[in-house]
C-alpha positions as CSV (number, residue, x, y, z in Angstrom):
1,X,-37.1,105.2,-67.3
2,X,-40.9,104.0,-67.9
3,X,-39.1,100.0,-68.6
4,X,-37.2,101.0,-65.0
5,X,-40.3,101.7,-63.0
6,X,-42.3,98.6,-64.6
7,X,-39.3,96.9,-63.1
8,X,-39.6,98.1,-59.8
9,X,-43.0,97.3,-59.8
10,X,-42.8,93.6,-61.0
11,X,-40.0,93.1,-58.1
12,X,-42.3,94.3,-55.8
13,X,-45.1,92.2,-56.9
14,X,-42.5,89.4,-56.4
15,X,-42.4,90.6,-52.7
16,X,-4.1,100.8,-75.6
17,X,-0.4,102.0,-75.7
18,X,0.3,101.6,-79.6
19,X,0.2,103.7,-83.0
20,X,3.4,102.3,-84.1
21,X,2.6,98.6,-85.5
22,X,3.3,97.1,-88.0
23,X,1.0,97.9,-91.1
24,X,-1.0,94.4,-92.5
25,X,0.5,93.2,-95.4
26,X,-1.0,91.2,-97.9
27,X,-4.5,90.2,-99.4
28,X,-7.6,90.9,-97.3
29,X,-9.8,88.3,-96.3
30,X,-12.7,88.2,-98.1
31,X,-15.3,91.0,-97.4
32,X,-12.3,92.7,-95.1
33,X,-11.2,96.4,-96.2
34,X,-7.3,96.8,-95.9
35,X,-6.7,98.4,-92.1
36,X,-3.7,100.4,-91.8
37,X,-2.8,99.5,-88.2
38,X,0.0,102.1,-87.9
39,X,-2.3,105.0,-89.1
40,X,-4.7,103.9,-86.1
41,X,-5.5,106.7,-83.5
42,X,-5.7,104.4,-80.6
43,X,-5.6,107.6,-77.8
44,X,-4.4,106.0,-74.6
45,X,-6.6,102.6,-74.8
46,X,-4.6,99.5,-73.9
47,X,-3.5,98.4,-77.4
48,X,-2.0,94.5,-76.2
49,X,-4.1,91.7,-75.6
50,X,-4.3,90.9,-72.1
51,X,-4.6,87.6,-70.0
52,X,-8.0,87.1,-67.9
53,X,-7.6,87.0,-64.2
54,X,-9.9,87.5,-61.3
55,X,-9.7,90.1,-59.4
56,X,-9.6,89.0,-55.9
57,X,-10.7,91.8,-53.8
58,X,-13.3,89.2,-52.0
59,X,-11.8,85.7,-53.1
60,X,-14.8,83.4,-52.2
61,X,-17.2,85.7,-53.9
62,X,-14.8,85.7,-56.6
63,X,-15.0,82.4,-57.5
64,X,-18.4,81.8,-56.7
65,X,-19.2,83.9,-59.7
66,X,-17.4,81.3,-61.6
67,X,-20.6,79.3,-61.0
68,X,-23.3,82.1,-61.3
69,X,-21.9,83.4,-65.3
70,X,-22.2,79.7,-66.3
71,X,-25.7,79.4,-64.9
72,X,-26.4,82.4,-67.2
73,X,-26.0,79.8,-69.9
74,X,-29.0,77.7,-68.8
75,X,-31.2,80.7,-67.8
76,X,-34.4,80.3,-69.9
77,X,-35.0,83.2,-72.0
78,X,-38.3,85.4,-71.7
79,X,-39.3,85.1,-75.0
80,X,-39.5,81.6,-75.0
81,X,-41.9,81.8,-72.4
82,X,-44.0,85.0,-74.3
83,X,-42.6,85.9,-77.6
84,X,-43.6,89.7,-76.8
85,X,-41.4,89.9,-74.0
86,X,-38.4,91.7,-76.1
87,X,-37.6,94.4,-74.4
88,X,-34.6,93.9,-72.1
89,X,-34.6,95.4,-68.4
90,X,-32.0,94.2,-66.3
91,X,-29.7,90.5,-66.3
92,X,-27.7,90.2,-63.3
93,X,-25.1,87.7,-61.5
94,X,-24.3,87.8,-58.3
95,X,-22.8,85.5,-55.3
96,X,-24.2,86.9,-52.2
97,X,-27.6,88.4,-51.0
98,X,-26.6,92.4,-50.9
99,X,-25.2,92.3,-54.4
100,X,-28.5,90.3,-55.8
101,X,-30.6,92.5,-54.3
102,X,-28.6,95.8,-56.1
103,X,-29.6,97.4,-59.6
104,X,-32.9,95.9,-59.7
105,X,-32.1,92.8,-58.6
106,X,-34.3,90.6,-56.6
107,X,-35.9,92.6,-53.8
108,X,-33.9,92.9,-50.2
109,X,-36.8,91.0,-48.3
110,X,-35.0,87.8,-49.6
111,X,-31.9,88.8,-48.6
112,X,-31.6,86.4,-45.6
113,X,-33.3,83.8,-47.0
114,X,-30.5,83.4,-49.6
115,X,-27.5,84.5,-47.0
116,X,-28.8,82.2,-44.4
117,X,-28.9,78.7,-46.5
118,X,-25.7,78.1,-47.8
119,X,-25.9,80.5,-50.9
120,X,-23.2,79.6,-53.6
121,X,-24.8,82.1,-56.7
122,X,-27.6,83.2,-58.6
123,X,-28.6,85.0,-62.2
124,X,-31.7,86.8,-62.6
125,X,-33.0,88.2,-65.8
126,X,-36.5,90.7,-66.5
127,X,-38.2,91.6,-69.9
128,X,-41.0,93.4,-70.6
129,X,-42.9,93.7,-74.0
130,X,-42.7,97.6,-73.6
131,X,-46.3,98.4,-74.4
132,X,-47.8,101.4,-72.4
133,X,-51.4,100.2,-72.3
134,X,-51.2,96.7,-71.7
135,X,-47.7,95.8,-70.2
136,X,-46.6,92.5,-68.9
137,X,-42.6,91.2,-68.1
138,X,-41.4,88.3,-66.5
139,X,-38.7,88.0,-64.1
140,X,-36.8,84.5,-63.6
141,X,-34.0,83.7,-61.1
142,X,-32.1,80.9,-60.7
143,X,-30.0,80.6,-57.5
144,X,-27.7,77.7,-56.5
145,X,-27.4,76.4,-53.2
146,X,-25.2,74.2,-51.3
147,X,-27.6,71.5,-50.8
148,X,-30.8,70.6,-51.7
149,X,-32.1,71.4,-48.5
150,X,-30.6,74.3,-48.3
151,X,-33.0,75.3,-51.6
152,X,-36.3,74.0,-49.7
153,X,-35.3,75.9,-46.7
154,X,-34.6,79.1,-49.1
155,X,-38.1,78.7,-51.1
156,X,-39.5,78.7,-48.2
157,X,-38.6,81.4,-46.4
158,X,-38.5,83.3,-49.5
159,X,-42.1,82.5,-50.1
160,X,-42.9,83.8,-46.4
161,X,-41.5,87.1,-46.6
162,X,-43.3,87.9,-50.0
163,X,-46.3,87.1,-48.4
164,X,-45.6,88.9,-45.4
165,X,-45.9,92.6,-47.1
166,X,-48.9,94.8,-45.7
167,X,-51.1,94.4,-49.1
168,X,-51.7,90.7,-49.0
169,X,-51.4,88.2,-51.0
170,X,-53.5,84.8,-52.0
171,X,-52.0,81.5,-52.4
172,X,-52.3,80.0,-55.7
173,X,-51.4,76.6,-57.1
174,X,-49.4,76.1,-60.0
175,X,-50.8,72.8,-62.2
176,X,-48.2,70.4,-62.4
177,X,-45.9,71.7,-59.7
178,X,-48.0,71.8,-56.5
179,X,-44.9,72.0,-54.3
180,X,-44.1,75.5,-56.1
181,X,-44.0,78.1,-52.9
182,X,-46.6,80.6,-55.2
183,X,-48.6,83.6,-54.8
184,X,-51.1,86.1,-56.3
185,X,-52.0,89.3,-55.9
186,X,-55.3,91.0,-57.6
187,X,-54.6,88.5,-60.6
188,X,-52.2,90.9,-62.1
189,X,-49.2,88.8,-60.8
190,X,-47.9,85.8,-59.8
191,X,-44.9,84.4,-58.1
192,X,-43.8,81.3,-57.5
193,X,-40.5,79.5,-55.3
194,X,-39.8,76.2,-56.7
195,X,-37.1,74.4,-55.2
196,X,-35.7,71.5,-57.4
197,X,-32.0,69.6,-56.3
198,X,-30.2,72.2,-55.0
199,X,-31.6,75.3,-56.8
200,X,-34.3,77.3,-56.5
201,X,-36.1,79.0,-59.3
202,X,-38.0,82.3,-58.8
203,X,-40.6,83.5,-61.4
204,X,-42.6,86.3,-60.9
205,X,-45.1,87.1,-64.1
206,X,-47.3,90.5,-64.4
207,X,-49.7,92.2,-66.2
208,X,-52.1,95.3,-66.6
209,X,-55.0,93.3,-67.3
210,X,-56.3,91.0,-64.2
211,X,-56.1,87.6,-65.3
212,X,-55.0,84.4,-62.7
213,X,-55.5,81.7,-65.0
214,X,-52.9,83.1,-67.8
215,X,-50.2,84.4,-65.2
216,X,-50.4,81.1,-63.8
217,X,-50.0,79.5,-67.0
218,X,-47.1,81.8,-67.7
219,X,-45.0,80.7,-64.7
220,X,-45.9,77.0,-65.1
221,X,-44.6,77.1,-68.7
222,X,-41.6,78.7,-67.2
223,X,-40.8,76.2,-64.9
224,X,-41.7,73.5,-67.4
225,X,-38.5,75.2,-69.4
226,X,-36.1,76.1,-66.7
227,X,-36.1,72.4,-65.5
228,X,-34.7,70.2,-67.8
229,X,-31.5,73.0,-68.6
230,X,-30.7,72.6,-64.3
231,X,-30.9,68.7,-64.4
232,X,-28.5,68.6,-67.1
233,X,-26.1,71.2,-65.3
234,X,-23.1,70.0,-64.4
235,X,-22.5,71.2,-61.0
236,X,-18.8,71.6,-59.8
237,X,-17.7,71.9,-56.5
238,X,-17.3,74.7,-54.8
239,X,-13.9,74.0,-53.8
240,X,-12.8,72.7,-57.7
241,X,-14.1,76.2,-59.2
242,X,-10.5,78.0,-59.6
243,X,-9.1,74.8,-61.3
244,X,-11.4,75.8,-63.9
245,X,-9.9,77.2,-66.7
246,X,-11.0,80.8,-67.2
247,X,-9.3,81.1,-70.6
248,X,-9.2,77.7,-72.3
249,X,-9.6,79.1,-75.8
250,X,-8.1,82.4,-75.9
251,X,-11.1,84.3,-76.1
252,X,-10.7,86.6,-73.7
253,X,-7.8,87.9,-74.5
254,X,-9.2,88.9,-77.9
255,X,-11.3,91.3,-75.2
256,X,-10.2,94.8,-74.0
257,X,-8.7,94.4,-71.0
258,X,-7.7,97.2,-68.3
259,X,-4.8,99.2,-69.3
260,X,-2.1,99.9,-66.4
261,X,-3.5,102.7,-65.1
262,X,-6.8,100.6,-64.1
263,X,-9.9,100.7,-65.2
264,X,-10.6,102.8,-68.7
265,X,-14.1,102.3,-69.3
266,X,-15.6,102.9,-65.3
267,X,-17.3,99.4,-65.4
268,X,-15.4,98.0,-62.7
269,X,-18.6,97.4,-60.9
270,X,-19.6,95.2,-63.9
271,X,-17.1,92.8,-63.3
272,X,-19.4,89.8,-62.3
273,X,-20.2,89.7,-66.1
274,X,-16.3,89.8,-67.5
275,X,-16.1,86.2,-68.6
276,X,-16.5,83.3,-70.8
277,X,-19.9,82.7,-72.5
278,X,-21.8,80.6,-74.2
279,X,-24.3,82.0,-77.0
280,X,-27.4,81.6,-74.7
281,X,-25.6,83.0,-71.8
282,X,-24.8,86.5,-73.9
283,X,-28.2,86.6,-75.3
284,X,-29.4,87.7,-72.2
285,X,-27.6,90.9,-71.8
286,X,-28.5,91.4,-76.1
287,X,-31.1,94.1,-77.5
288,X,-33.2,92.0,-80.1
289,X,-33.2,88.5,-78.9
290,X,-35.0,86.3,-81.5
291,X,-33.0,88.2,-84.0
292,X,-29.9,87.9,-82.2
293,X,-30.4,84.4,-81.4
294,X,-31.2,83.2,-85.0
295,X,-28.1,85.2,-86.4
296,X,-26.0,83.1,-83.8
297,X,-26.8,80.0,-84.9
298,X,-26.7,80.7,-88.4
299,X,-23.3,82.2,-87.7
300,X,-22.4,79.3,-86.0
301,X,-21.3,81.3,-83.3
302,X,-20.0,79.1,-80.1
303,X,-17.8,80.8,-77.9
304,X,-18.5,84.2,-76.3
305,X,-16.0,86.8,-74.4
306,X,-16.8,89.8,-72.2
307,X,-14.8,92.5,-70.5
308,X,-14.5,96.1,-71.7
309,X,-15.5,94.9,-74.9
310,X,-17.2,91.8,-76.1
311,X,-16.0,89.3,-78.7
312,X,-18.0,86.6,-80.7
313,X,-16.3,83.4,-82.5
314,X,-18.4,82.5,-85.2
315,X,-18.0,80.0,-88.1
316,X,-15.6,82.2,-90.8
317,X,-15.4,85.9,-91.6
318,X,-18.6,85.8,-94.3
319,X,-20.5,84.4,-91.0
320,X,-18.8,87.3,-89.1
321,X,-20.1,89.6,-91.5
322,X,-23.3,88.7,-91.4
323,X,-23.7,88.8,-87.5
324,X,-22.1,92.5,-87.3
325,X,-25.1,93.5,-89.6
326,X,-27.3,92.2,-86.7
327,X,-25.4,93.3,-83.9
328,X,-25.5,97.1,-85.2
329,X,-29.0,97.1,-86.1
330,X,-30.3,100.2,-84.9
331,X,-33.2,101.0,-82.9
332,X,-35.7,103.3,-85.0
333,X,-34.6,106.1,-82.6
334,X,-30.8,105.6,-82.5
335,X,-28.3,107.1,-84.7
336,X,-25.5,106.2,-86.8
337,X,-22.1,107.2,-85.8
338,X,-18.7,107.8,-87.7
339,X,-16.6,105.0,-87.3
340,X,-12.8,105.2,-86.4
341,X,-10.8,106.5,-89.5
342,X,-9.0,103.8,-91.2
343,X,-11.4,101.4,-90.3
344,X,-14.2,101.4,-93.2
345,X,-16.1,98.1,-92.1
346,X,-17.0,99.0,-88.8
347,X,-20.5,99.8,-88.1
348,X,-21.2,102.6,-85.3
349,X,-24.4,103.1,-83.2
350,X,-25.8,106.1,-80.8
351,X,-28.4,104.7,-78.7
352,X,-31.5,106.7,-77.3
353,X,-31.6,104.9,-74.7
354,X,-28.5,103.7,-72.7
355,X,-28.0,100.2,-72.0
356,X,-29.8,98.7,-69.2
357,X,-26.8,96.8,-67.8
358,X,-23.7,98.8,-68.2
359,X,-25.1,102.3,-68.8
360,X,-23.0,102.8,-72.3
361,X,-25.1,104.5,-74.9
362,X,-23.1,104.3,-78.0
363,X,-21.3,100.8,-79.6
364,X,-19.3,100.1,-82.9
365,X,-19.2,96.5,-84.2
366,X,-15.9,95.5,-86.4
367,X,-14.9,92.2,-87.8
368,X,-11.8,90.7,-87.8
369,X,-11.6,87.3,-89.1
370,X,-13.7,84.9,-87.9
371,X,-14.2,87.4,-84.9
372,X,-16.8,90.0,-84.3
373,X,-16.2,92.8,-81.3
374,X,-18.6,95.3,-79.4
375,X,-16.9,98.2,-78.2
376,X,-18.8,100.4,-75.8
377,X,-18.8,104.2,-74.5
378,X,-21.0,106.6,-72.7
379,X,-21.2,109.7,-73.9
380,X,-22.1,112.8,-71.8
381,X,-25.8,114.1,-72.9
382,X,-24.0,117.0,-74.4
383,X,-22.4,114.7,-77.3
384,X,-25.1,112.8,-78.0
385,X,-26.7,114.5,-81.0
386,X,-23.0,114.7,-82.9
387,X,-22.1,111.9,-84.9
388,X,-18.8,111.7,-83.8
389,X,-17.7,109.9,-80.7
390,X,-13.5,110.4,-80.9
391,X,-13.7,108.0,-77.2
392,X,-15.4,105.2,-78.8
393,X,-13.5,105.8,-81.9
394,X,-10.2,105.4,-80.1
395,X,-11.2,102.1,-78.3
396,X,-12.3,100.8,-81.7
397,X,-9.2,101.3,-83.0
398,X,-7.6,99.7,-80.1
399,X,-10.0,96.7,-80.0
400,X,-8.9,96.1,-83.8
401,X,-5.2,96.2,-82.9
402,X,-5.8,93.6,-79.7
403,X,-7.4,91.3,-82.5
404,X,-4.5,91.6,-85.0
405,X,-1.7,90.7,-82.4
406,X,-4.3,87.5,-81.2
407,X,-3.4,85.0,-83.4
């Protein structure tokens, strides 16, 4: 709750079917226990893998969020800019102004700024180093617009209503980027709204302790990063976005997907972030980044897939064992949890504090292959203190069966 309300208060200074396959056969891979798929309890999760389709319940928001998870891939990271800002808040795409200003999103001031200028879709993404006495967080946004006018005219107006508010604020330049639309208020934070081609990038950096010159210095470093990643995006039509392939490698359907009787994990909601990824994309919704980030590459990890589950490629399985042990580090207040019976390698967490994007608090981690799976649950708070979780256990299982039958 305390990373929550520093949130709201940088925003505002911003102004399976189965238990009857076929048992593996053979030799394990190396560094993979034997599974016994038909001694699985799987429960009622979806067991098959499933093809990835949008869900067209609003078709041209739909595929605009085609656009916004691949910008996610070229979002600058926090703790490039401030290696103490580790502790994740909130990462968010989105493809109109009502959903970017949801779940501590970007505030609803900007709202018609973004509607009214040709909006196409957006990421946004907040950290925090998670000290109590001297706390500082960034928030970056990235939002694509039809043209490039349509971004000045955006910047602008988003620059007017955050300086609009009834506790005012100063205008402040930003060296090297004097045409940044950026503010400061009682030198704890900054905000700037740079338009560059048809994007416009939103920084807003805080801290306890007044001081202009190094808030500054924050969001110019920013924008010195975020730059060079939008020049060499490759921007696709609007029109050209569902001829994109939302599958091309299978890795999605390695991925829970919804069972026929809808949606088993209540995430529905979540759905702008079901999709293909690259590493630096998923990095952004992950707990430890550095950590995370160092184990990708040396896991040669290089294609990402997320649904009710998330699945990482890396480079063979002794590289997939080696990101699991990452992936299931625990907090030093989590706890360990049984994993599914039958399946000795997976490695089972309870959180203490629930994730800040889909609201699950426990996760197992199991290889298969070259493959490494999340599985997610939330537990009510009346379960979280026993070290058995028989929901999560069951979609374990199930993820491990959708990873056999995906060859």
């Amino acid at each position: 709750m305390r990373n929550t309300r520093r949130l709201a208060g940088l925003l505002a200074l911003v102004v399976a079917a189965s238990g009857c396959a076929a048992t593996v056969s053979g030799s394990a891979l190396p560094g993979m226990t034997p599974v016994d798929l038909a001694g699985l309890n799987t429960g009622a999760a979806v067991t098959e893998p499933t093809a990835f389709e949008l869900k067209f319940s609003d078709t041209a928001k739909s595929i605009r969020l085609i656009d916004g998870r691949r910008l996610l891939n070229v979002l600058v990271h926090p703790i490039d800019v401030d290696p103490d800002l580790t502790d994740r808040l909130t990462t968010r795409v989105f493809a109109d102004g009502t959903d970017m200003s949801n779940d501590d999103g970007l505030p609803a001031m900007f709202e018609s700024a973004v509607d009214d200028n040709n909006f196409i879709a957006g990421v946004t993404a907040s950290r925090v180093n998670g000290s109590v006495r001297e706390s500082k967080g960034l928030h970056l946004s990235v939002l694509h617009f039809a043209t490039a006018q349509d971004s000045r005219n955006a910047a602008t107006a988003m620059y007017q209503a955050s300086t609009s508010g009834e506790r005012p604020r100063q205008p402040v330049t930003i060296a090297g980027y004097p045409e940044a639309n950026a503010s400061n208020r009682d030198d704890t934070s900054v905000s700037a709204f740079l338009a560059h081609g048809p994007f416009v990038i939103v920084v807003s950096a805080s801290q306890d302790a007044p001081d202009l010159a190094q808030l500054s210095s924050m969001v110019e470093k920013t924008l010195e990063l975020q730059i060079p990643p939008l020049d060499g995006y490759q921007v696709i039509p609007t029109d050209d976005l569902l001829d994109t392939p939302l599958d091309p490698e299978g890795i999605m359907r390695r991925a829970t997907g919804e069972s026929p009787a809808g949606d088993p994990f209540g995430m529905s909601y979540h759905e702008e972030d079901f999709g293909v990824f690259e590493p630096s994309g998923i990095l952004h919704f992950e707990r430890n980044p550095a950590e995370t980030r160092a184990a990708f590459e040396e896991a040669g990890v290089d294609l990402v897939g997320r649904r009710y589950s998330t699945v990482y490629r890396t480079r063979d399985v002794e590289a997939a064992f080696k990101l699991q042990t990452v992936l299931a580090a625990r907090d030093k207040s989590d706890a360990v949890l049984e994993p599914p019976p039958g399946i000795a390698d997976a490695q089972c967490v309870r959180m203490a504090e629930a994730d800040p994007n889909r609201g699950y608090n426990g996760f197992c981690v199991l290889v298969y292959q070259r493959y490494v799976a999340v599985v997610m649950s939330l537990a009510s708070s009346s379960r979280t203190t026993l070290s058995v979780d028989p929901t999560l256990q069951e979609r374990t299982a199930a993820q491990y069966a959708i990873l056999t039958k995906s060859e």
